[in-house]
N, C-alpha and C positions, 0 to 999 in steps of 0.2 A: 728158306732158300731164296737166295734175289735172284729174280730173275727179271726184273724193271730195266727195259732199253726207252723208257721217254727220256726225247732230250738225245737222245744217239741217233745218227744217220747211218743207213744203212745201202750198202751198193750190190746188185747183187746182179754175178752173171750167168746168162743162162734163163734169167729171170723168165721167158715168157711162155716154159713148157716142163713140163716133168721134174725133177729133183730140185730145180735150179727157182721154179713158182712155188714149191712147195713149201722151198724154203725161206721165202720172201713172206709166204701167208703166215708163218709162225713167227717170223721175227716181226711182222706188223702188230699179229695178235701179242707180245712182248711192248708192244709201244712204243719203236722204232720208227722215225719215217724212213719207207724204202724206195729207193731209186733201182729201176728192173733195168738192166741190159742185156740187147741181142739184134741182132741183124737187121731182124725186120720187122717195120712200122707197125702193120695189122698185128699180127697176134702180141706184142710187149700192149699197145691198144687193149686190146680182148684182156688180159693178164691184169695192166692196172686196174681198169675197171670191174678187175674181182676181186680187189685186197682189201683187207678189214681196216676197220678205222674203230681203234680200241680207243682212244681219246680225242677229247675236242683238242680241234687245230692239230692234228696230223697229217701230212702232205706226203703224198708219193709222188713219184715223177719215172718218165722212164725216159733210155738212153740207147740210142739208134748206132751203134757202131759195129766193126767188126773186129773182132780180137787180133787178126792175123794182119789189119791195116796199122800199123803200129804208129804213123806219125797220126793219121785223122785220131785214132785212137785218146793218143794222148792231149791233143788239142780237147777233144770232147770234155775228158775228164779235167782237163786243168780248167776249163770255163765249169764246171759243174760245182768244182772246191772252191771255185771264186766265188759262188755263192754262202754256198755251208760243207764245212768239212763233212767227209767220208770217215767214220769211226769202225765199221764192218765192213771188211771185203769179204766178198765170198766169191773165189774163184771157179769156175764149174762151164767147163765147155764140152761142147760133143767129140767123144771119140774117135781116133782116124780109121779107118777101114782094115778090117779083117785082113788076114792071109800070113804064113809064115815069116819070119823075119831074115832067113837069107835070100829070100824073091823080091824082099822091098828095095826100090831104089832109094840111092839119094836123096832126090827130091823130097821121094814119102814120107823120110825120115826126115829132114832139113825143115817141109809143110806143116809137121806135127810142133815140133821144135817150135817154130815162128808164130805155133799159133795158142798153143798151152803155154811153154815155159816164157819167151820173151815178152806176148802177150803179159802174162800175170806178171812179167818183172814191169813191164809199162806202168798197168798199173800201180802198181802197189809204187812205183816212184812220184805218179802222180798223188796219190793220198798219202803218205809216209808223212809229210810236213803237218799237215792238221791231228794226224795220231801223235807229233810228238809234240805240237804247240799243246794239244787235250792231255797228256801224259796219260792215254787210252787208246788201244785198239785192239781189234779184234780181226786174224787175219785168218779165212778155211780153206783150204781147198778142197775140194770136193774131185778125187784121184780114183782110189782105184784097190781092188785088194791083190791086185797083180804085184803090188811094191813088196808081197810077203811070199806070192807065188805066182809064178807066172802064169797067166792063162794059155789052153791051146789056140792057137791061129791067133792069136793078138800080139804077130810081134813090133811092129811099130809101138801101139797101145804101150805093151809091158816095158818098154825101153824107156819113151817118155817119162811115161809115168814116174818109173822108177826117180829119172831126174829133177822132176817135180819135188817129186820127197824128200831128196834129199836138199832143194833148194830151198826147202819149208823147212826142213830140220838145220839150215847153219842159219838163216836169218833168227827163227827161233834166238839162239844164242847171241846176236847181233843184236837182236831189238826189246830182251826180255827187263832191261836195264830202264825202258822207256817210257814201260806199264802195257806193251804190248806184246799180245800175243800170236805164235801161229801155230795150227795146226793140222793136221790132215784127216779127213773122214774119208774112209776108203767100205762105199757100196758093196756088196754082193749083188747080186739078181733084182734086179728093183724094173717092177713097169713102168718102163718109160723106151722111148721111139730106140734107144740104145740097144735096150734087150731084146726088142722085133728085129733088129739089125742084124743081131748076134745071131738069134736062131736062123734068118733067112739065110745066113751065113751057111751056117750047120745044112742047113736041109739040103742046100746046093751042093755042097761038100758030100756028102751024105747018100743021098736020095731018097734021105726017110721021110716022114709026114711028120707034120711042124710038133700034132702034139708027144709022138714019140722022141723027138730032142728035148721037149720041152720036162718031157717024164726025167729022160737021164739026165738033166740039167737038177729037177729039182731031188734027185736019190741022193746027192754031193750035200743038200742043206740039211742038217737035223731037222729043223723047223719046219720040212716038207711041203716050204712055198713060197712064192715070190715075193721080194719086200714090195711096199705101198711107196709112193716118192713120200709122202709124213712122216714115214717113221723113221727115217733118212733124215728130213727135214728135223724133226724134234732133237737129233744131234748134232746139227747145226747149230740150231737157236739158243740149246745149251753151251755149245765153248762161244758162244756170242755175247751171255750173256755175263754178267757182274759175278754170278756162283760159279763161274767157273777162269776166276783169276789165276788161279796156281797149276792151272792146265798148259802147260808151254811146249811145244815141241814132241805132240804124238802122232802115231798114227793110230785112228780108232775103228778096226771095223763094224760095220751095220752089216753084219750079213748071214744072219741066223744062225750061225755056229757053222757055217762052210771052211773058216781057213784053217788048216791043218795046225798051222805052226801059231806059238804062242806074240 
């Protein structure tokens, strides 16, 4: 099975904590050079100076912006392709805030919108040129298993997302002509700062103690435990990589056997 990215660049958001590092360290260890983006300076810092260097002359770099500033945004990345095309995007930003969806406002909704779906549409305009000059790319999002079932109290969350999916699932058909790919990996319970979010949610909601959520959170997974951000990450690095060219247009979940539906 190939799974060789020397020679592919790789962009990756989220890069400098939880899902979004973890999946930077395995498309490194793939042979990728990766470019980490997120907000802020120090920890994407911390983050590249943890990434592996599987061959000589591998170069990582990382990229200071914010999703939701959409022009700075795309200035960053069009100087960034000027140097060497983006072959892997991996789309992957933090969640918007808990609570029912007819108590959200506009805004909340409009904030999430601007900062997941327009955001990744920024991007992926700005690298789309070098994927079709390469007649290669590889595009993830990293969503949500809400797109199969909605979570409680994530209604912002479960709305987004939804639109997310389906904006991965017509580009799919758009782009599959060009030798690129997109797909969606949608997490279950995975440790990362998301799912401390989600239970402090609960416990407030609630007024149980964190590990009593934490129990009925995990009676939902056959698997009877939280995913790792790796193992998350290792099905990234696979539709990232060369073996898995005939993969266009899913949604795949990582999530122990939690989602009900097929």
């Amino acid at each position: 099975m190939n799974l060789d990215l020397e020679g592919r660049h790789a962009l990756v958001c989220g890069g400098s904590q939880g899902i979004g590092q973890a999946a930077a360290v395995e498309l490194a260890l793939l042979g990728a050079d990766v470019t980490l983006l997120a907000r802020s300076t120090g920890p994407l810092e911390a983050a590249l100076a943890a990434l592996p260097k599987a061959r000589p002359g591998q170069v990582h770099a990382t990229l200071a912006a914010d999703m939701a500033d959409h022009a700075t945004l795309r200035a960053a990345v069009d100087a960034l392709v000027a140097t060497r095309p983006v072959h892997v995007l991996v789309n992957n930003t933090g969640g918007p805030p808990g609570g029912p969806a007819h108590a959200a406002s506009p805004a909340d909704y409009l904030a999430a919108f601007n900062q997941h779906l327009l955001g990744a549409q920024t991007l992926l305009q700005g690298v789309l040129p070098g994927m079709k000059a390469a007649g290669w790319g590889r595009i993830i999002n990293v969503v949500s298993t809400s797109v199969k079932e909605p979570i409680r109290n994530l209604g912002v969350s479960n709305t987004i997302r939804g639109a997310t999916a389906s904006w991965a699932k017509t580009l799919a058909g758009e782009l599959g002509a060009s030798g690129i790919t997109v797909n969606n990996v949608l997490p279950g319970y995975t440790q990362t700062q998301r799912l401390e979010q989600i239970v402090a949610d609960r416990v407030r909601a609630s007024g149980k103690p964190a590990a009593e959520v934490e129990q009925a959170m995990l009676a939902s997974v056959p698997a009877g435990r939280f995913a790792r951000p790796a193992e998350v990450a290792a099905a990234i690095a696979f539709l990232a990589s060369p073996a898995a060219a005939y993969v266009n247009g899913i949604n795949l979940p990582v999530d122990g056997g939690r989602t009900q539906s097929l």
